[in-house]
Phi, psi and omega in degrees: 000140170317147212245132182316277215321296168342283193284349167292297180281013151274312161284340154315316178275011196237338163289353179098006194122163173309337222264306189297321177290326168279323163309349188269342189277127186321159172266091133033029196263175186299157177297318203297326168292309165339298168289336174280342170271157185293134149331316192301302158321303174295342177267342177258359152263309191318290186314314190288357223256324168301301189263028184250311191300135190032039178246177175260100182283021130294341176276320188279351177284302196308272195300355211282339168319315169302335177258324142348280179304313222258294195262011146080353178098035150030067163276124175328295191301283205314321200281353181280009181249042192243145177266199187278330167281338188270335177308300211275317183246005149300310178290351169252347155289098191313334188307324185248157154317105174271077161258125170321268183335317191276344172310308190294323181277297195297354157268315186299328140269015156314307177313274160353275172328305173309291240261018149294319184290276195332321204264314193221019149059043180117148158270006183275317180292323178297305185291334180295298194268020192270162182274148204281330127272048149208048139313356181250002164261354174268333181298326198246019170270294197303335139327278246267303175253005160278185174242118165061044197252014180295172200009203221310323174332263174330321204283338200270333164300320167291357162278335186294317174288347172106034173277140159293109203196113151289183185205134180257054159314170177325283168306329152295327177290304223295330184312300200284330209281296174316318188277332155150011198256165207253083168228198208228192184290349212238068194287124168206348174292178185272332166287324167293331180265016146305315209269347159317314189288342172265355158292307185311286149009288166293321175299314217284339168280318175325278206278348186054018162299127151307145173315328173294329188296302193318278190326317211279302168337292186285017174255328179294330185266022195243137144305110174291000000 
């Protein structure tokens, strides 16, 4: 496999330098600011991050204050008291995107959320301590018990809150692709995402980088 220093100094000359290439990387927090941000919070990147995959996400950054408002500052507990009429005129509100189904999911990751606190004393505290090599086992439990929070969805919510998380864009598969691993455009078996997850793995002792930076590198070192 291609040695991380290689795709490092390609996006470093296609960004303008190391100096300039450090600045694009997402930020970074502690298991411990994790654990410490509110369920609310994780449920209102879950939502945005749901009604952003395959919309256009500036119209949903543009409402998002509205949705802010509208879903009460998203506290786990209040949206799971929400009843079926009120569900039924939440879906007819110009204020927000009235898509049912995604409508739907944000109580259902509610769920999801309480009965993670209840269990592991926040959900923040649960994504903080999972270990950093088998991220593609936190990827596919926030699948696997959220609502529609598979591929990219998820990785992106967990980039979003300040997880240490790659995310498998485009450009990141075609980067690992380049580097020598044997996936297809589209990796989602359980055998493509091992050998992703034993790539990162390998870069992140090379180079001592977070995962997110690896992935961001490597999207960055491709001709856009």
């Amino acid at each position: 496999m291609e040695k991380f220093a290689n795709i490092y100094q390609r996006a470093s000359e296609r960004k303008g330098g190391a100096a300039a290439l450090k600045r694009l990387m997402p930020k970074v927090r502690s298991p411990r600011a994790l654990a410490n941000t509110g369920d609310d919070r994780y449920l209102s990147e879950m939502t945005r991050c749901i009604f952003q995959a395959g919309f256009v996400w500036r119209v949903v950054d543009h409402k998002w204050d509205d949705f802010e408002d509208v879903f009460f500052g998203f506290p786990p507990e209040k949206i799971l008291l929400l009843s079926p009429d009120q569900i039924d005129r939440l879906c007819q509100n110009p204020r927000i995107i009235r898509n049912r189904q995604k409508i739907l999911a944000i109580q259902h990751n509610a769920r999801f959320i309480l009965d993670v606190s209840r269990e592991h004393g926040g959900f923040g505290k649960l994504i903080g301590q999972w270990p950093d090599d088998d991220l593609v086992g936190l990827f596919n439990y926030m699948k696997k018990h959220g609502s529609r929070l598979g591929g990219m969805t998820g990785q992106r919510v967990l980039r979003n809150s300040g997880r240490d998380s790659f995310v498998i864009t485009g450009d990141v598969t075609r980067c690992l692709q380049r580097a020598g691993l044997d996936i297809s455009s589209n990796p989602v078996s359980k055998r493509e995402l091992t050998l992703i997850q034993d790539a990162f793995n390998t870069w992140h002792q090379e180079s001592g980088l977070p995962y997110s930076h690896l992935s961001r590198v490597c999207a960055f070192s491709l001709d856009q």
